[in-house]
KEPADREN-908843 format. One record per atom (N, C-alpha, C): residue number from 1; residue in three letters; atom name; x, y, z. Coordinates in steps of 0.1 Angstrom, whole numbers. Atoms other than C-alpha are relative to their C-alpha. Example, Ala and Ser with C-alpha at 12.3 -4.5 7.8 and 13.67 -1.06 7.14 Angstrom:
BEGIN
{1 ALA N {9 -12 0}} {1 ALA CA {123 -45 78}} {1 ALA C {9 12 0}} {2 SER N {-9 -11 0}} {2 SER CA {137 -11 71}} {2 SER C {-8 11 8}} 
This chain:
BEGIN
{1 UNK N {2 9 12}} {1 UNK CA {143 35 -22}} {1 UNK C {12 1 -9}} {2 UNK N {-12 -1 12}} {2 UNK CA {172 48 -44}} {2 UNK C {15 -2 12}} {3 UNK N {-13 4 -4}} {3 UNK CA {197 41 -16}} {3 UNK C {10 -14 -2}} {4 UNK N {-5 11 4}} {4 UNK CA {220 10 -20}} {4 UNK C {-5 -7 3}} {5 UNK N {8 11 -7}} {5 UNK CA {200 -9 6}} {5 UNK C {-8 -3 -6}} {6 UNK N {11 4 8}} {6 UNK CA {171 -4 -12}} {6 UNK C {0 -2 -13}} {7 UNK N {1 6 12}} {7 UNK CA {182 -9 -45}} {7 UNK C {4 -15 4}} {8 UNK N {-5 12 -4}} {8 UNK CA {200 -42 -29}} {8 UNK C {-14 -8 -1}} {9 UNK N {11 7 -6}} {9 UNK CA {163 -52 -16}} {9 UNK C {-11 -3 -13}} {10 UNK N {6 3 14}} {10 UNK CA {146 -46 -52}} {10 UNK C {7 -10 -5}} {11 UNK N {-6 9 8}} {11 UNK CA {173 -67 -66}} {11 UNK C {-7 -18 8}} {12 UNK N {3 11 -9}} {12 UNK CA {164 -93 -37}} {12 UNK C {-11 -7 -7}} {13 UNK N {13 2 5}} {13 UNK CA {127 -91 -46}} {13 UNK C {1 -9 -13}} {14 UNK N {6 9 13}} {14 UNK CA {130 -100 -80}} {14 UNK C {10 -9 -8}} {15 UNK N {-7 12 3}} {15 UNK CA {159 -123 -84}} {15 UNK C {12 -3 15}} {16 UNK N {-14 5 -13}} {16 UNK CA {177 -135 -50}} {16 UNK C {8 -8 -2}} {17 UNK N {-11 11 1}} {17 UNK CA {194 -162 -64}} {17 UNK C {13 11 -9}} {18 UNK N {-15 -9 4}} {18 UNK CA {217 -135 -84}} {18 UNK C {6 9 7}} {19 UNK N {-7 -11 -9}} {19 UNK CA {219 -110 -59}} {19 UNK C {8 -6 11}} {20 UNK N {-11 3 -10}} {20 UNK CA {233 -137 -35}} {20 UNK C {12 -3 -12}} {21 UNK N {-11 4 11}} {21 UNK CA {255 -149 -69}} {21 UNK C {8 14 -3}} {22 UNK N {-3 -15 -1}} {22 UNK CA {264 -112 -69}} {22 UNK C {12 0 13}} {23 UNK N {-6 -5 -13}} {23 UNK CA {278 -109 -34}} {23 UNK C {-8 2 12}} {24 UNK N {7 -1 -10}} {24 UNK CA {252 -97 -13}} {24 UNK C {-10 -9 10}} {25 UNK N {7 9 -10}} {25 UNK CA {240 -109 18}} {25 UNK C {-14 1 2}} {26 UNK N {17 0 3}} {26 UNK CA {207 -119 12}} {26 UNK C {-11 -1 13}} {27 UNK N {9 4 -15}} {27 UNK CA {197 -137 43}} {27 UNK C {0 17 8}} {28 UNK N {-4 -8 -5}} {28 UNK CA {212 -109 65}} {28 UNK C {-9 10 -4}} {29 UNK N {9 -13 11}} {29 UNK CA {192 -80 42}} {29 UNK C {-17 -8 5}} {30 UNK N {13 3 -6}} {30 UNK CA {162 -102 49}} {30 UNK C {-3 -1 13}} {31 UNK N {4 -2 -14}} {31 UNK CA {165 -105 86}} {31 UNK C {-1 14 5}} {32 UNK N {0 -15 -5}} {32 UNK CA {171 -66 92}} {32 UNK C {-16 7 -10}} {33 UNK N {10 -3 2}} {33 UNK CA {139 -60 68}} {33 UNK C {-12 -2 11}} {34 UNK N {15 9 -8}} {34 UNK CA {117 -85 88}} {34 UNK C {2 11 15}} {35 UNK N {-1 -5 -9}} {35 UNK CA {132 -71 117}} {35 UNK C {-10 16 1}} {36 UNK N {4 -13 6}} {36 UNK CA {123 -33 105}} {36 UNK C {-18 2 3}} {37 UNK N {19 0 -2}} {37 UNK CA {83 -44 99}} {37 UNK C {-3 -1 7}} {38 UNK N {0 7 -19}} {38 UNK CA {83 -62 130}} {38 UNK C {-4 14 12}} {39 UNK N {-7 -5 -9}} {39 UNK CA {93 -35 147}} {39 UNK C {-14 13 -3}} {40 UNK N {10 -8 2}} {40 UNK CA {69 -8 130}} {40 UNK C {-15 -6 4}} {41 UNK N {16 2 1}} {41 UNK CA {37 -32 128}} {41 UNK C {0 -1 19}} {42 UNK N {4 -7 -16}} {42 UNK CA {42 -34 169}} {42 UNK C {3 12 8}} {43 UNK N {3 -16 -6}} {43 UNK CA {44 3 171}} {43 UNK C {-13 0 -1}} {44 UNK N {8 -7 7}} {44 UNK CA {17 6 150}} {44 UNK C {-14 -8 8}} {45 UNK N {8 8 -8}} {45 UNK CA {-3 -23 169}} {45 UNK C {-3 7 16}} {46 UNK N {-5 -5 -13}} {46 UNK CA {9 -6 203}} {46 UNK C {-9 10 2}} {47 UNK N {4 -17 2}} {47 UNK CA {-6 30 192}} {47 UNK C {-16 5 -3}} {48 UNK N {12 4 1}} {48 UNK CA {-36 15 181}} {48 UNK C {-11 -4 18}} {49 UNK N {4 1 -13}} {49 UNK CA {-44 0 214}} {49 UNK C {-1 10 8}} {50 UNK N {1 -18 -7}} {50 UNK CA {-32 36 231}} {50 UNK C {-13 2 -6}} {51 UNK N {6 -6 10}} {51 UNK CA {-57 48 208}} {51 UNK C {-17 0 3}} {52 UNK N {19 4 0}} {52 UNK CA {-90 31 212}} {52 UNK C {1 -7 13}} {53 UNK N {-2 3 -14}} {53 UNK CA {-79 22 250}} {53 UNK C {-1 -18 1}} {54 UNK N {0 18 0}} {54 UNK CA {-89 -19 241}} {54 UNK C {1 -3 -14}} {55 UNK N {0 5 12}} {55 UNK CA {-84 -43 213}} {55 UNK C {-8 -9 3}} {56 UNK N {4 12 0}} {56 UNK CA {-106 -71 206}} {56 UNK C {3 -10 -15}} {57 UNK N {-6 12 9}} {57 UNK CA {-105 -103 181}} {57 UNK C {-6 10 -15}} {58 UNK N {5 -2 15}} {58 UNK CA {-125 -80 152}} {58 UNK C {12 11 -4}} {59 UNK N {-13 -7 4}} {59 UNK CA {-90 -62 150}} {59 UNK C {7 -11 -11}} {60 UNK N {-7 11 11}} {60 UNK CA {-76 -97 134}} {60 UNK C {-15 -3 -9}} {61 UNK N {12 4 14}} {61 UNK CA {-112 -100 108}} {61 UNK C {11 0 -9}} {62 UNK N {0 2 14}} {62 UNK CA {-107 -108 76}} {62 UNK C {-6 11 -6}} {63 UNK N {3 -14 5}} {63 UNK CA {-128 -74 68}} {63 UNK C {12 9 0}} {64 UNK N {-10 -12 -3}} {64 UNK CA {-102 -57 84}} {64 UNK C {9 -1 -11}} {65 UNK N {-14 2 10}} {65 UNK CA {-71 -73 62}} {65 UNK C {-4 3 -14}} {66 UNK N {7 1 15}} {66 UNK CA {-99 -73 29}} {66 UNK C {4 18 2}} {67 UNK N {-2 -15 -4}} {67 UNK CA {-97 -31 40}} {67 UNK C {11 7 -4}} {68 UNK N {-12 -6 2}} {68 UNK CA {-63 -27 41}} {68 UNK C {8 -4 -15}} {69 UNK N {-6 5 14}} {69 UNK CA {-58 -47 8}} {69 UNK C {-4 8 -11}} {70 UNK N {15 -4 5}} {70 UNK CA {-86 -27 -8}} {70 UNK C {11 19 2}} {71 UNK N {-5 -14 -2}} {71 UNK CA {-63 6 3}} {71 UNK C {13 0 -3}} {72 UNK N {-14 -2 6}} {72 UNK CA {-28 -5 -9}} {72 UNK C {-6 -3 -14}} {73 UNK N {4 3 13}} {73 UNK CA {-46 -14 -43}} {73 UNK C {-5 13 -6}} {74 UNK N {-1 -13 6}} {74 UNK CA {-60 20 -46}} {74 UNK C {11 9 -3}} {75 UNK N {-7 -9 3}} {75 UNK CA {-33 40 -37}} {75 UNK C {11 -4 -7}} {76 UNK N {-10 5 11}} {76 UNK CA {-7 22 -60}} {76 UNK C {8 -12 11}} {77 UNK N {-13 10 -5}} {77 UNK CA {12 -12 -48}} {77 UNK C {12 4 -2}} {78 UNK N {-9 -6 0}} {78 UNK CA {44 -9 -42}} {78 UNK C {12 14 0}} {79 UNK N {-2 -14 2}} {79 UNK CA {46 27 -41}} {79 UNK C {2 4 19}} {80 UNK N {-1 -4 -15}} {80 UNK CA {61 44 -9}} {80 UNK C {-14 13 5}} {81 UNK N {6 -8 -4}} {81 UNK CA {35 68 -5}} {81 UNK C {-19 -2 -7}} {82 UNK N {13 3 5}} {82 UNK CA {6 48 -21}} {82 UNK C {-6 -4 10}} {83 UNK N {6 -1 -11}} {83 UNK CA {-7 35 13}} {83 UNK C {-7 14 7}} {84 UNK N {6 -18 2}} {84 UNK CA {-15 74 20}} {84 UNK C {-7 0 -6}} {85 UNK N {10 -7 6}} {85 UNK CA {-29 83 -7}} {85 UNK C {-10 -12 -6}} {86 UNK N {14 12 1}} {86 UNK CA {-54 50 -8}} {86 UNK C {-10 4 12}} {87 UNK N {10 -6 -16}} {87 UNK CA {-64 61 30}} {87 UNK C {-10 10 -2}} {88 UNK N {10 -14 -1}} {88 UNK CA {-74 93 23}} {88 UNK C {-10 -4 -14}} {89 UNK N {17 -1 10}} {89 UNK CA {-98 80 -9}} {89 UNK C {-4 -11 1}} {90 UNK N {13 7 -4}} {90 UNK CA {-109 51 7}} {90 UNK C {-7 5 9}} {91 UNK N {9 -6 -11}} {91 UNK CA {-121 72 35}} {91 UNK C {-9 8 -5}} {92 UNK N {7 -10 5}} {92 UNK CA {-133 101 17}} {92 UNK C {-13 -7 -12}} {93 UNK N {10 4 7}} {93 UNK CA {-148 74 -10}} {93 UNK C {-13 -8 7}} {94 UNK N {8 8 -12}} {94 UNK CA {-165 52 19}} {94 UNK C {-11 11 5}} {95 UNK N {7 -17 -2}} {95 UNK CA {-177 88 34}} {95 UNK C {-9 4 -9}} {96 UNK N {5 -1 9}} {96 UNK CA {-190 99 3}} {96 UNK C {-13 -11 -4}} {97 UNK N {15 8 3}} {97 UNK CA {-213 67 -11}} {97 UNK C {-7 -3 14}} {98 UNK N {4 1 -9}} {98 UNK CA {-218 62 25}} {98 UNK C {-21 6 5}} {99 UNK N {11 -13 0}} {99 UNK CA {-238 98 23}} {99 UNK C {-15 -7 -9}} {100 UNK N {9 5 10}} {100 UNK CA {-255 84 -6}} {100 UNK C {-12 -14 0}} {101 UNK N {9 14 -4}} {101 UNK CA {-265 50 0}} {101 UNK C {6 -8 10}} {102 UNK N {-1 11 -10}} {102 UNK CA {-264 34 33}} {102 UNK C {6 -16 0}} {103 UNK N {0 14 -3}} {103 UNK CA {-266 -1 26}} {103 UNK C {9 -6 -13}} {104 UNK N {-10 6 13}} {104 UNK CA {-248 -2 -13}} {104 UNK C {15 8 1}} {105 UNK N {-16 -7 -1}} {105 UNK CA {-213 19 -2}} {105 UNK C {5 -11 -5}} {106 UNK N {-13 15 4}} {106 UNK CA {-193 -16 -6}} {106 UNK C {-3 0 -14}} {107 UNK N {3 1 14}} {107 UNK CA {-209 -18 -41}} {107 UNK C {9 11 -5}} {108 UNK N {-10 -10 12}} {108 UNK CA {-193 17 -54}} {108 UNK C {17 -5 5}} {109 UNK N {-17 -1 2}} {109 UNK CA {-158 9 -38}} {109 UNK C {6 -16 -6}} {110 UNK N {-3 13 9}} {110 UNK CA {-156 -27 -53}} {110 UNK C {0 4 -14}} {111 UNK N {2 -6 11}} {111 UNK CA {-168 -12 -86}} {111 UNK C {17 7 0}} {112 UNK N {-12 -6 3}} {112 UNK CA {-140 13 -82}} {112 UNK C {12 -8 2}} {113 UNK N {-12 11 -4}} {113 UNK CA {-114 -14 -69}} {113 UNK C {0 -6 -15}} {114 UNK N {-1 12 15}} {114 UNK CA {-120 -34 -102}} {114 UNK C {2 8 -12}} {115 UNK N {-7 -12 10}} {115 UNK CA {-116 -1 -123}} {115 UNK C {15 0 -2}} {116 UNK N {-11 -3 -3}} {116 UNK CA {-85 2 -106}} {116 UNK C {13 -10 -7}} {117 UNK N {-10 13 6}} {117 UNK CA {-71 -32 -116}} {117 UNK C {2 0 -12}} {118 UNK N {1 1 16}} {118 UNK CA {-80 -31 -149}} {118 UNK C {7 9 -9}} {119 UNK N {-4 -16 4}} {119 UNK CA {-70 6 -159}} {119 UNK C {6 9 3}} {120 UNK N {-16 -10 -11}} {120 UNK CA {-43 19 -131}} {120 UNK C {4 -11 4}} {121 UNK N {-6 11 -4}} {121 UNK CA {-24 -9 -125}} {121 UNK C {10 12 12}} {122 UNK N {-9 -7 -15}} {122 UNK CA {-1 19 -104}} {122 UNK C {-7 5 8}} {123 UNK N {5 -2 -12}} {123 UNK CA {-29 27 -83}} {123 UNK C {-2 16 -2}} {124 UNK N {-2 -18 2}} {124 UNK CA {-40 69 -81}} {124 UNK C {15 2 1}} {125 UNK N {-15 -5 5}} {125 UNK CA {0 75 -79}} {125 UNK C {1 -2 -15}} {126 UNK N {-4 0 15}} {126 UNK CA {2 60 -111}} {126 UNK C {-2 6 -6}} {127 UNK N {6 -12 9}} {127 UNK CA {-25 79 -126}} {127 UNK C {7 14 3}} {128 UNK N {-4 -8 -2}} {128 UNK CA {-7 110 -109}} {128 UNK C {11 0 -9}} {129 UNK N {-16 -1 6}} {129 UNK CA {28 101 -126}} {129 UNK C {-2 1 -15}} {130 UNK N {4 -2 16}} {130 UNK CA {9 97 -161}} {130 UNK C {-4 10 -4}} {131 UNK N {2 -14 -2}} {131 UNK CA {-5 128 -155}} {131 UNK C {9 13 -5}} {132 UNK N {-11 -7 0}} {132 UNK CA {26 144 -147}} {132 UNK C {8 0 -12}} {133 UNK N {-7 -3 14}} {133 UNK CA {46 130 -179}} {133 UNK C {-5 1 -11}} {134 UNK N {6 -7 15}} {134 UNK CA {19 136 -204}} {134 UNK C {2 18 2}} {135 UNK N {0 -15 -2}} {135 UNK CA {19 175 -190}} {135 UNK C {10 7 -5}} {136 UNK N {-18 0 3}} {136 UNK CA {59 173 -190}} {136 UNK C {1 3 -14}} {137 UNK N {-1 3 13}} {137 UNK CA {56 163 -226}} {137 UNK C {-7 18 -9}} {138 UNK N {11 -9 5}} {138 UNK CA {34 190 -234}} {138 UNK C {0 13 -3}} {139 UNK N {-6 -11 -4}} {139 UNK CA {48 218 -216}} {139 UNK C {16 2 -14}} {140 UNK N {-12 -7 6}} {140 UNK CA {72 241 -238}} {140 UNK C {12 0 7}} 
C-alpha cells in the first residue's frame, strides 16, 4: 500500500484524470491491476472447486455476493486486512446467534451490519485503530 505502485493506484482511484495529467500510466496501472484480481479470483475459484470436489450455480447466488459484501463491511472497506477480520466475526457472529436462534441469525447480523454503517464507518479495524490512538494518547 505505501509502495509507489500503490500510492500511484490511490491517486488513480480518486482522481485519474490528474494522475494521467501527472505522468502516470493509467491505463497500463489498470491493466496489470485487473490482471492481478483476475489472476487471484481464478486461484481462489480453482481452490474452491479442489475444495468441495464440485461447483454448482448456488456458488454465483446473490446470497453468496449479499455474504461477501456483508464481510468486507464488517471488517473495514478498503482496508488490507479487513476482509480477515470480517471472516472470522461473521463466522463466529453467524455461529453464535445461530446457537441462539435458529431461524432469527440473519436478524442479529443485519442489526449489527447497520450498527456498523452508522458508527464504524472503518469497519472493526477502524474501531481497532481508534482504540489504538485514544490508548496512545493516554499512555505516558
Amino acid at each position: 500500500m505505501n509502495s509507489p505502485f500503490g500510492m500511484s493506484l490511490i491517486g488513480i482511484r480518486e482522481n485519474s484524470a490528474r494522475m494521467h495529467a501527472v505522468g502516470t500510466p493509467v491505463y497500463r496501472r489498470l491493466v496489470i491491476v485487473y490482471g492481478v484480481s483476475a489472476g487471484i479470483a481464478g486461484l481462489a475459484g480453482g481452490l474452491f472447486a479442489e475444495s468441495n470436489a464440485y461447483v454448482t450455480l448456488d456458488v454465483l447466488s446473490f446470497a453468496r455476493s449479499g455474504t461477501i459484501l456483508i464481510i468486507l463491511i464488517l471488517g473495514g472497506v478498503g482496508r488490507l486486512y479487513g476482509a480477515f477480520a470480517g471472516a472470522v466475526a461473521y463466522l463466529v457472529l453467524e455461529d453464535e446467534l445461530a446457537k441462539m436462534s435458529p431461524e432469527f441469525w440473519e436478524f442479529g447480523v443485519g442489526l449489527l451490519l447497520v450498527l456498523t454503517v452508522m458508527f464504524a464507518r472503518g469497519g472493526l479495524l477502524g474501531i481497532f485503530d481508534r482504540l489504538r490512538k485514544l490508548f496512545d494518547r493516554t499512555a505516558p
